[in-house]
C-alpha positions in Angstrom: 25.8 -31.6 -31.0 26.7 -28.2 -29.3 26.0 -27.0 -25.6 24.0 -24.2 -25.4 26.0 -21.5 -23.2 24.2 -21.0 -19.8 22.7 -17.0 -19.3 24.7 -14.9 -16.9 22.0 -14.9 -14.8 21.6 -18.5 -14.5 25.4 -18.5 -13.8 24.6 -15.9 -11.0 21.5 -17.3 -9.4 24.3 -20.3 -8.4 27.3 -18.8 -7.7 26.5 -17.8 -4.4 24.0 -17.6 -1.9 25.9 -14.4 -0.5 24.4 -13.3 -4.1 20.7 -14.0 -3.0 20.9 -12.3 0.4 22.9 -8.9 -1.7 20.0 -9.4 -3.9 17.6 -9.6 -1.0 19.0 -6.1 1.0 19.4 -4.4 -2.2 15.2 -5.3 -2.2 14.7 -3.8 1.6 17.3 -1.1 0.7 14.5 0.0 -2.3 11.7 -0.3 -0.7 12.9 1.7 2.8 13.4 4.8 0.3 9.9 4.5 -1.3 8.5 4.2 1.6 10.6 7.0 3.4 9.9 9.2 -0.2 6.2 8.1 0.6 6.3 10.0 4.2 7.7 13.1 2.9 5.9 16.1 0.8 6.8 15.5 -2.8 9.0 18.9 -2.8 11.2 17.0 0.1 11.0 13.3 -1.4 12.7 14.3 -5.0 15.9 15.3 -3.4 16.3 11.9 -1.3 18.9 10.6 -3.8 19.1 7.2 -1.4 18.8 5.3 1.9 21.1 3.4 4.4 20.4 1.3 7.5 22.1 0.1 9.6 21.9 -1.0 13.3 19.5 1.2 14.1 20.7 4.3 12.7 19.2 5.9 9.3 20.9 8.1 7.1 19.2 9.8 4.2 21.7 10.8 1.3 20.2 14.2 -0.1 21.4 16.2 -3.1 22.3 19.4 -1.5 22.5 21.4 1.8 18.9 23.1 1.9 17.4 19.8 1.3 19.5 18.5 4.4 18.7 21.4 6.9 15.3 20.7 6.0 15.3 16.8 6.6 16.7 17.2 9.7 14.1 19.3 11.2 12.3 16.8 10.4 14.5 13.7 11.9 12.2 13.3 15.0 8.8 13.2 13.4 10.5 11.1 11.0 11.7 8.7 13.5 8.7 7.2 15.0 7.3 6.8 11.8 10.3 5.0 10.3 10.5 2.5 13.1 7.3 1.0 11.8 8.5 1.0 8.4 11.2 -0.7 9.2 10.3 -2.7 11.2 12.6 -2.2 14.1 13.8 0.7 17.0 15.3 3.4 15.0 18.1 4.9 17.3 18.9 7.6 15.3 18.4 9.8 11.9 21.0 11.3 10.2 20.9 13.6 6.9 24.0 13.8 4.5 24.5 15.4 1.4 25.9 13.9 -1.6 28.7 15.9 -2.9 27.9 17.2 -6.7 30.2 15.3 -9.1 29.4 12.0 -7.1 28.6 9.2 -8.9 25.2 8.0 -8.6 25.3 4.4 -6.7 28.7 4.5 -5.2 29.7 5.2 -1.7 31.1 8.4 -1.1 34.3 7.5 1.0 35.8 4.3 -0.8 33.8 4.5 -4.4 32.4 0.8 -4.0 29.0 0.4 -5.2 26.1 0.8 -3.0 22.3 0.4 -3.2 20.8 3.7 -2.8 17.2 2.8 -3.7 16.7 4.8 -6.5 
């Protein structure tokens, strides 16, 4: 009798439990962008390619300059409402853009991955 080969994600659920908590921030990661999207007029929201946290600090990744002046005038409105959505004191708000040509998903400086919530 053959053995049925296992699924990759049943391979994946037990590799790790590193996996599971990746898994889990990649979750929070998603849902902080929605819900920052969700505070922003629409016109704003579609250019906020992504969303990182991290010790207090937010940055918003944008897809071009305008887009990031105007987020920024927006930082400390922003901030007390993000604090809720988050769920903790958010020290600061930051606004980058993404350069053109960037791959969707990676991080700018080294090219790993990232989640960016989109």
């Amino acid at each position: 009798m053959t053995q049925r080969p296992e699924t990759v994600a049943h391979l994946l659920a037990g590799a790790s439990p590193r996996l599971g908590e990746l898994k889990a921030r990649a979750r929070a990661f998603s849902v902080l962008a929605e819900g920052i999207r969700a505070l922003l007029p629409a016109a704003e929201a579609a250019h906020v390619m992504g969303v990182v946290q991290c010790n207090g600090e937010i940055v918003l990744l944008v897809d071009s300059s305008v887009w990031c002046a105007r987020l920024r005038y927006r930082a400390g409105v922003l901030r007390t409402r993000l604090a809720t959505l988050a769920g903790q004191e958010i020290q600061d708000i930051k606004v980058r853009v993404v350069p053109r040509g960037a791959k969707k998903g990676s991080d700018l400086f080294s090219g790993r991955s990232v989640v960016t919530g989109k």
